[in-house]
FINUGU-273554 format. One record per residue (C-alpha): residue number from 1; residue in one letter; y, z, x. Coordinates in steps of 0.25 Angstrom, whole numbers, m for minus. Each point is the difference from the previous one (the first is absolute). Layout:
<rs>
@k NUM; r A; Y Y; Z Z; X X
...
</rs>
This chain:
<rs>
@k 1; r X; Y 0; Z 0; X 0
@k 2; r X; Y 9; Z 4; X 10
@k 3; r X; Y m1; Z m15; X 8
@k 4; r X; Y 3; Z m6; X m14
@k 5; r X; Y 12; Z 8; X m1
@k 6; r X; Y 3; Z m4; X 15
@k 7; r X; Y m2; Z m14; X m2
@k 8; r X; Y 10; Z m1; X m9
@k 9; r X; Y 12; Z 3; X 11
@k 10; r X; Y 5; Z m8; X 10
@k 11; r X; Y m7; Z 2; X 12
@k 12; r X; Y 12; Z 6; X 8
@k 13; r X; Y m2; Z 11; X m12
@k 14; r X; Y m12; Z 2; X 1
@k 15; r X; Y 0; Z 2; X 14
@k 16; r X; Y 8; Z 10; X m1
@k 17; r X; Y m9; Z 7; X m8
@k 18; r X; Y m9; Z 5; X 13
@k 19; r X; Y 9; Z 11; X 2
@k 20; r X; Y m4; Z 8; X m13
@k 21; r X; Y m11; Z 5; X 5
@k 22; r X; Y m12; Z m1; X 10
@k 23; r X; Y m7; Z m6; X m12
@k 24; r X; Y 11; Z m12; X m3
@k 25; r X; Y 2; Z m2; X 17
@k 26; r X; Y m10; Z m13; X m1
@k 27; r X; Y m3; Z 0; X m14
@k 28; r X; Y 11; Z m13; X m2
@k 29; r X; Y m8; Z m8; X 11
@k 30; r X; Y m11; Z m2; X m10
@k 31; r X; Y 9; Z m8; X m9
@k 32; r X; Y m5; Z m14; X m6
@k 33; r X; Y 13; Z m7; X 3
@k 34; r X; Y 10; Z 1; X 11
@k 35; r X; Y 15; Z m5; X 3
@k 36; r X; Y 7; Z 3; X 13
@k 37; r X; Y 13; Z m7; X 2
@k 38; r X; Y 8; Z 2; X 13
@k 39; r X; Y 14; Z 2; X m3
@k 40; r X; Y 11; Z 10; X m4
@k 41; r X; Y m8; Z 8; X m8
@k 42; r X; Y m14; Z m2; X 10
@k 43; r X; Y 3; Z 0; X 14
@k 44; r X; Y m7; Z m7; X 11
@k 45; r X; Y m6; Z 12; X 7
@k 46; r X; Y m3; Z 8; X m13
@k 47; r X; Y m6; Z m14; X m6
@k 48; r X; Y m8; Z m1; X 12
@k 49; r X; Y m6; Z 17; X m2
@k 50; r X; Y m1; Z m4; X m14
@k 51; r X; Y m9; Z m11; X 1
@k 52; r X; Y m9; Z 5; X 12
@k 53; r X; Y m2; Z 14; X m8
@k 54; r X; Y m5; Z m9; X m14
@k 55; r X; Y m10; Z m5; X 9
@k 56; r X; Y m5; Z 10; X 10
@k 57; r X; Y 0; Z 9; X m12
@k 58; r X; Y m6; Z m10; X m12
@k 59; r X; Y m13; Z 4; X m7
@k 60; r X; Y m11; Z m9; X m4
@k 61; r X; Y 8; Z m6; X m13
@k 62; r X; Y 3; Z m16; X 3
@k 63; r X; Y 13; Z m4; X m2
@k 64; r X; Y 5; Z m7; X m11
@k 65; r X; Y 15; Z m5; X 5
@k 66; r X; Y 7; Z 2; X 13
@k 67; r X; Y 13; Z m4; X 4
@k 68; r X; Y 10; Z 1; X 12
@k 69; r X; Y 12; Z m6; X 7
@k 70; r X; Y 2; Z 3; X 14
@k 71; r X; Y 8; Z m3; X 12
@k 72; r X; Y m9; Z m5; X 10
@k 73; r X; Y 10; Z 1; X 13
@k 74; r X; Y m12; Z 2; X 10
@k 75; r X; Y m11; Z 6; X m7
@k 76; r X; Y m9; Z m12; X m6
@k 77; r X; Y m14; Z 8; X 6
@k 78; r X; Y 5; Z 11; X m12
@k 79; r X; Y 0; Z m11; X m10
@k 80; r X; Y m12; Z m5; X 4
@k 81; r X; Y m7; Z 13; X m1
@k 82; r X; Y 5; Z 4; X m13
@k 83; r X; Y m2; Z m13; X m8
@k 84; r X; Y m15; Z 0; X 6
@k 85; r X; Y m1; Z 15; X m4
@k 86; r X; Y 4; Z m3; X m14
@k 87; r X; Y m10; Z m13; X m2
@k 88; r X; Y m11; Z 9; X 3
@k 89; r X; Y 3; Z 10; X m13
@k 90; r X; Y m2; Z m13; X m8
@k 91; r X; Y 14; Z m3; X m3
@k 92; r X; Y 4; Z m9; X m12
@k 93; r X; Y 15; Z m1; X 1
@k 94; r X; Y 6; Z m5; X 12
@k 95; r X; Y 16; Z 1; X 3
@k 96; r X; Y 6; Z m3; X 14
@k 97; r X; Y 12; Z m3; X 5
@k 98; r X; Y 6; Z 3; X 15
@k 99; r X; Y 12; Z m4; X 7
@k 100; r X; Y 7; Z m2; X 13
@k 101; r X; Y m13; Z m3; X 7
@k 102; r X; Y 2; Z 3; X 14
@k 103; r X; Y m14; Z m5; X 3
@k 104; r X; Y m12; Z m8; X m5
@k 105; r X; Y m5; Z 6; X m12
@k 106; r X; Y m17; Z m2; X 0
@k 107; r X; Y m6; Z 2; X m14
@k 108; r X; Y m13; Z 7; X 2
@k 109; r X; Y m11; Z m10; X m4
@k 110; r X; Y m7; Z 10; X m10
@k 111; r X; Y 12; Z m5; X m10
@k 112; r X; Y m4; Z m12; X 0
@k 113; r X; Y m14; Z 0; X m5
@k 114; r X; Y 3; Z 14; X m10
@k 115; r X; Y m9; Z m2; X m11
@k 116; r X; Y 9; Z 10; X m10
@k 117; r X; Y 14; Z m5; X 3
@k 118; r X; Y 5; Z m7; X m14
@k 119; r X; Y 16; Z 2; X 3
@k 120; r X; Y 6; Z m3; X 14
@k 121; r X; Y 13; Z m3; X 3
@k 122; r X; Y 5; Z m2; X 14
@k 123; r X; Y 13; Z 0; X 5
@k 124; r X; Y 1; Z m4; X 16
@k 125; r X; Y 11; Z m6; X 7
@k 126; r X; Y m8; Z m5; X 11
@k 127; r X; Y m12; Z m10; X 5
@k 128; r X; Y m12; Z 3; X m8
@k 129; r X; Y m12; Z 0; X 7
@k 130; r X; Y m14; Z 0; X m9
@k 131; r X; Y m14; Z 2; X 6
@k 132; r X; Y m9; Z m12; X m1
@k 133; r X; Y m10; Z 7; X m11
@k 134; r X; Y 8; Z 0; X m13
@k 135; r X; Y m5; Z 6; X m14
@k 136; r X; Y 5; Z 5; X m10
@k 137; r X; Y m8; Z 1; X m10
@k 138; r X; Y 8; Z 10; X m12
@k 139; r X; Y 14; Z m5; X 4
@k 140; r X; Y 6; Z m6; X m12
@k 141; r X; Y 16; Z 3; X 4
@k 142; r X; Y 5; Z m6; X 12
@k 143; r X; Y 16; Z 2; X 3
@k 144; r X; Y 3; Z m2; X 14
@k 145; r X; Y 15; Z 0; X 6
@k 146; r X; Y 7; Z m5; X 12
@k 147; r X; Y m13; Z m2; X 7
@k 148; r X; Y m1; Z m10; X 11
@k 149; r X; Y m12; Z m10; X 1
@k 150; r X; Y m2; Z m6; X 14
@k 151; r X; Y m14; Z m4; X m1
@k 152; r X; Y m7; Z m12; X m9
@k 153; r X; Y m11; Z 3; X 2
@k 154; r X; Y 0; Z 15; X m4
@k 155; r X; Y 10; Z m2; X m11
@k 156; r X; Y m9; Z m11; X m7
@k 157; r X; Y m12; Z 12; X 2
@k 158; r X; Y 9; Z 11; X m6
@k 159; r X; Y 3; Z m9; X m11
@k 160; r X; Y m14; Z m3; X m2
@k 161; r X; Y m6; Z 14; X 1
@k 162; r X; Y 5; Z 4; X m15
@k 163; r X; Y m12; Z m4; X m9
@k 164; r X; Y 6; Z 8; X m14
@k 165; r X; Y 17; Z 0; X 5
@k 166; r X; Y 8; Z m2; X m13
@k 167; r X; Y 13; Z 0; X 4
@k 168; r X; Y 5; Z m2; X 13
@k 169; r X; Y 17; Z 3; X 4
@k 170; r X; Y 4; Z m7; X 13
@k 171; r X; Y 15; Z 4; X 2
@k 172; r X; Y 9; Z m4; X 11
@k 173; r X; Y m14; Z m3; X 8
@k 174; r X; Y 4; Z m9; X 15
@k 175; r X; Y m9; Z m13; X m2
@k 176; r X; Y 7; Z m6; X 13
@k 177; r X; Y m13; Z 2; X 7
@k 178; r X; Y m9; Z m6; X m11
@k 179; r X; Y m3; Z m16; X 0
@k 180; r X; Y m9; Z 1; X m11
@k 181; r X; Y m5; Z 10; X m11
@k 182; r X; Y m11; Z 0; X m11
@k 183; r X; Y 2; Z 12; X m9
@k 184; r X; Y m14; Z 1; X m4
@k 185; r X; Y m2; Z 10; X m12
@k 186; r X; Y m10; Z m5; X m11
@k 187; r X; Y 4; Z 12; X m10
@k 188; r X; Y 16; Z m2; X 3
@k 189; r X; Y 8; Z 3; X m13
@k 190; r X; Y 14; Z 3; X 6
@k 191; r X; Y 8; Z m6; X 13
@k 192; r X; Y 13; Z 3; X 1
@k 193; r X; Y 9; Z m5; X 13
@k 194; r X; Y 13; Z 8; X 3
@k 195; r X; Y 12; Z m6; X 10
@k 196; r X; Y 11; Z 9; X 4
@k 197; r X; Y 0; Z 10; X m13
@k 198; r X; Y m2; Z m14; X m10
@k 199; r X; Y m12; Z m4; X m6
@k 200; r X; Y m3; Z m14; X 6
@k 201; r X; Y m14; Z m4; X m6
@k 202; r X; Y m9; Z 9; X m11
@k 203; r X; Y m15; Z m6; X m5
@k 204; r X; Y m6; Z 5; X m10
@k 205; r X; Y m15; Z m2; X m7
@k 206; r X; Y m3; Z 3; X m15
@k 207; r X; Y m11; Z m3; X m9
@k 208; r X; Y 3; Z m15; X m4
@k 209; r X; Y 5; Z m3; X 16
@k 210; r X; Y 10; Z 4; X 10
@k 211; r X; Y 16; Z m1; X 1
@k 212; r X; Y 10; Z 0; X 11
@k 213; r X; Y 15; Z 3; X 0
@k 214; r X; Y 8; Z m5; X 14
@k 215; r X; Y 14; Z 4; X 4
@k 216; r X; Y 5; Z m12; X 7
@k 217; r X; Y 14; Z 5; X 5
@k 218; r X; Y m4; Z 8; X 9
@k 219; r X; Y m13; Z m5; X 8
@k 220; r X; Y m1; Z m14; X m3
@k 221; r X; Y m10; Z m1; X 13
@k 222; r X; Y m9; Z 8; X m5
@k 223; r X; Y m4; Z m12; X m13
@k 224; r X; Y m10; Z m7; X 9
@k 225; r X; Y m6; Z 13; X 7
@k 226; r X; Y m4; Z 7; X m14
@k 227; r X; Y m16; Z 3; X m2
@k 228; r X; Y m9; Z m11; X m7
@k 229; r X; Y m1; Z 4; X m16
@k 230; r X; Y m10; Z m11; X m4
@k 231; r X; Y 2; Z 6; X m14
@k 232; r X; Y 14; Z 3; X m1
@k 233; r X; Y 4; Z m7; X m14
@k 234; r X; Y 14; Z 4; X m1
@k 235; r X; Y 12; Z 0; X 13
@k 236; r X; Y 13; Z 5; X m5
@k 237; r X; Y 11; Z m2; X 8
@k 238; r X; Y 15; Z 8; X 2
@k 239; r X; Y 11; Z m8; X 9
@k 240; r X; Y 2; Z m13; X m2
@k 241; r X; Y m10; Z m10; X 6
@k 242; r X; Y m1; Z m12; X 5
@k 243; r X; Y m11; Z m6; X m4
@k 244; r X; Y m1; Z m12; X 11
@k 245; r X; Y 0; Z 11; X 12
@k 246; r X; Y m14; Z m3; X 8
@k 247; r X; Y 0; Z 17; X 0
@k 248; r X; Y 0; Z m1; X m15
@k 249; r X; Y m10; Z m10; X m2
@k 250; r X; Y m9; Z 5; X 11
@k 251; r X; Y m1; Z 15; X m9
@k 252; r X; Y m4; Z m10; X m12
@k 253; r X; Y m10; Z m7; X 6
@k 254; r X; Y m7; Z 13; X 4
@k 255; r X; Y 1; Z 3; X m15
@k 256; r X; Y m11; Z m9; X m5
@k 257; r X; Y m1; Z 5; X m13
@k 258; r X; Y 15; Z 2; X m5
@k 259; r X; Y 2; Z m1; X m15
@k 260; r X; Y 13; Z 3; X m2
@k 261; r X; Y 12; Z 2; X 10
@k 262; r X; Y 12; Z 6; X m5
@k 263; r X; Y 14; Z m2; X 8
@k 264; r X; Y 11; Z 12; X m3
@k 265; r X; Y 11; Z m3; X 6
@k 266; r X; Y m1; Z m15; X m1
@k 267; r X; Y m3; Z m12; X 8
@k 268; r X; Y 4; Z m11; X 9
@k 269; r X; Y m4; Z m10; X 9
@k 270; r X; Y 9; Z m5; X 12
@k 271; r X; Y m4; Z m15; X 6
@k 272; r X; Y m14; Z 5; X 4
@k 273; r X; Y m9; Z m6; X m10
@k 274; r X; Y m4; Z m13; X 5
@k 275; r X; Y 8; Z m13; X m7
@k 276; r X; Y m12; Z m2; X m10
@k 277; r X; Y 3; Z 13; X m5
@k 278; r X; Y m14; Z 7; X 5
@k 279; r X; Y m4; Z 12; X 5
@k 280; r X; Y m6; Z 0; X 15
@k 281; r X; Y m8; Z 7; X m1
@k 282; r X; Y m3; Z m1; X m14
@k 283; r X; Y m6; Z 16; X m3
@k 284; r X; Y m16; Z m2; X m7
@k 285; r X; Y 5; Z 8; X m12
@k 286; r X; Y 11; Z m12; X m4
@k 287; r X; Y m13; Z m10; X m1
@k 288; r X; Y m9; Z 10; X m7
@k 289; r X; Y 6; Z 13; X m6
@k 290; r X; Y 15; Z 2; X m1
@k 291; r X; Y 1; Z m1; X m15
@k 292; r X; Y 13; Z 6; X m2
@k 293; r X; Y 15; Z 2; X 6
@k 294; r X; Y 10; Z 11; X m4
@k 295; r X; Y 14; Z m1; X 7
@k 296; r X; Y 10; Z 9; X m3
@k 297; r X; Y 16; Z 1; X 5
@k 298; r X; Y 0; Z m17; X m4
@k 299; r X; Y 15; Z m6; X 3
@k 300; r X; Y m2; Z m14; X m3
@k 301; r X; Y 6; Z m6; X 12
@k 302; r X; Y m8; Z m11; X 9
@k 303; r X; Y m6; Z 7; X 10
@k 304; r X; Y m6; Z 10; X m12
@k 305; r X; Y m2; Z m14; X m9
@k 306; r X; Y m8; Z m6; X 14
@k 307; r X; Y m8; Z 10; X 2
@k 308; r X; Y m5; Z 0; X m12
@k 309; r X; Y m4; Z m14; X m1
@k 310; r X; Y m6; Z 1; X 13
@k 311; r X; Y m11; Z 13; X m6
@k 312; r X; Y m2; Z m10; X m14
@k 313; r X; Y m3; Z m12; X 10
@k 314; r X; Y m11; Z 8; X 7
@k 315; r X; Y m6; Z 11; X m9
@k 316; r X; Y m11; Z m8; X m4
@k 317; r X; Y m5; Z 9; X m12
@k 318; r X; Y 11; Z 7; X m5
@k 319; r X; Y 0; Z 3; X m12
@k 320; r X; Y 13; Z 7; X m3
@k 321; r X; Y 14; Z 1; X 8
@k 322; r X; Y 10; Z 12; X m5
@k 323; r X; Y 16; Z m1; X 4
@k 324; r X; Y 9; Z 13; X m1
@k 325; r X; Y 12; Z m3; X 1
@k 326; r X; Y 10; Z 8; X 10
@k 327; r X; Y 4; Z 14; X m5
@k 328; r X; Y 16; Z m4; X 4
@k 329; r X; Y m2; Z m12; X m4
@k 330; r X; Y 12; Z m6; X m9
@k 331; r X; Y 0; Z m13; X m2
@k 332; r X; Y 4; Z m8; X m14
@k 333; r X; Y m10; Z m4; X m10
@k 334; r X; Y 3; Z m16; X 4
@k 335; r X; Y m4; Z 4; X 15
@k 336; r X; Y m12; Z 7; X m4
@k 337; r X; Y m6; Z m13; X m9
@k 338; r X; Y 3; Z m8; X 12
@k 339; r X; Y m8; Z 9; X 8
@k 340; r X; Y m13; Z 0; X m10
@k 341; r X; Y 1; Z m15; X m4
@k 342; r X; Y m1; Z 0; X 17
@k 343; r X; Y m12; Z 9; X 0
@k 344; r X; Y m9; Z m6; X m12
@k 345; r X; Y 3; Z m14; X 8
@k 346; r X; Y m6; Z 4; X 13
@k 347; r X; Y m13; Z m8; X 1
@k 348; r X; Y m14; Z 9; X 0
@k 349; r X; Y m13; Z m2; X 6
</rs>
């Protein structure tokens, strides 16, 4: 009773709780959950005795949650020990985020095949280094943050080594290194891809098929390096887009099985399509499955008008093309029939 009542306290509470009695001096290290934050309120040298008593002092009991932010400066052989000694009591939740690395940081390798961690959320400015043998075999959450990869071959293992992950979180990650990556996560529901504080890319799977929404304005590199979805049925764009850019066209045609693509911020399309008017490389999905078109913040002027014509003359099956006009947009009633009698005169395959 009295661990469920501690469990209810911030850890720095409960903590603080050892000094009652000889009774209460290690009954807090026997929590389920833990949070240690360095800072104001925690500093370092107390973080430090805090998380060596926890687990000098820690009974049997597994534990469920464990989490701590720590300034490394030159002590990366404690951080070691103490992530190794909290996957041996079975941890299922994982938080941990350092800073000013002084020094390498070398993840123990037990981390990397635990067979209870569901949750793990790294946060590590610095190169990270991964053991050849990767499993991971409960891991369904995946966030990792300002984590630099150097190494093709053992990135593509780590992102091979999560046969159940379900959402995976990559956040201001260094690529720079990497020619080439395959996320491969047969049971992936959730990838979301964050750019200095913006959203750049976010995929997600439901029952009838899987969607993806990418921020252009920010990262436009990054269109051609998004993972492979050969069942993503719906992209939806926010930014303007070109839609004769080669990075543009290249995420399509890695997107064989597009339905629908859905444009919310408008188009355009800027000398690059060849003079026939078709799309090199012309995307799978325009010859087989792209059924429908929505495109939204529509101003009617020729570059907006041509890049339409440019989608009816190669969209091979569409079935259905919707135009929103802009949300500032005035114009009079006369302009806006010139405009549709422009659009239902546009030729379509």
């Amino acid at each position: 009773m009295l661990l469920e009542i501690l469990s209810l306290l911030p850890t720095k509470d409960a903590i603080r709780t050892s000094i009652l009695s000889k009774r209460w001096e290690h009954l807090w290290t026997s929590l389920p959950q833990f949070q240690f934050d360095e800072g104001p309120l925690l500093k370092r040298y107390l973080l430090v005795n805090a998380m060596d008593r926890a687990l000098l002092f820690r009974g049997p009991a597994n534990i469920e949650a464990f989490g701590f932010s720590f300034t490394v400066l030159g002590d990366s052989h404690r951080v070691n020990a103490w992530i190794s000694a909290i996957v041996k009591w079975n941890v299922e939740e994982l938080s941990i985020s350092l800073q000013i690395i002084d020094e390498p940081v070398l993840l123990p390798d037990s981390l990397f095949t635990s067979a209870t961690l569901v949750v793990l959320d790294l946060d590590m400015p610095c190169v990270f280094k991964v053991p050849r043998t990767i499993c991971f075999s409960s891991l369904k959450c995946l966030s990792l943050k300002s984590v630099v990869f150097s190494d093709d071959y053992l990135t593509q293992q780590l992102f091979s080594g999560f046969p159940i992950l379900e959402d995976l979180s990559l956040t201001d990650c260094n690529w720079m290194n990497i020619k080439f990556v395959i996320i491969y996560t047969p049971k992936l529901l959730i990838l979301t891809m964050i750019k200095g504080g913006v959203e750049v890319a976010r995929a997600s799977k439901s029952s009838d098929g899987c969607q993806m929404m990418v921020v252009l304005d920010d990262a436009p590199e990054l269109l051609a390096q998004l993972p492979l979805f050969n069942d993503l049925i719906t992209l939806e764009f926010e930014g303007s887009v070109n839609i004769g850019s080669k990075p543009f066209l290249l995420m399509l045609h890695n997107r064989p099985c597009l339905q629908t693509l859905i444009f919310l911020e408008g188009i355009e399309e800027s000398s690059n399509v060849a003079k026939d008017g078709v799309l090199e490389p012309l995307p799978p999905c325009f010859l087989s499955h792209l059924k429908e078109i929505e495109v939204y913040e529509f101003y009617g002027d020729e570059d907006h008008i041509h890049a339409l014509k440019v989608l009816l003359k190669n969209a091979m099956v569409l079935e259905k093309m919707t135009i929103t006009w802009g949300t500032d947009f005035e114009v009079g009633l006369e302009r806006k029939s010139d405009v549709h009698k422009q659009l239902f005169d546009l030729p379509r395959v």
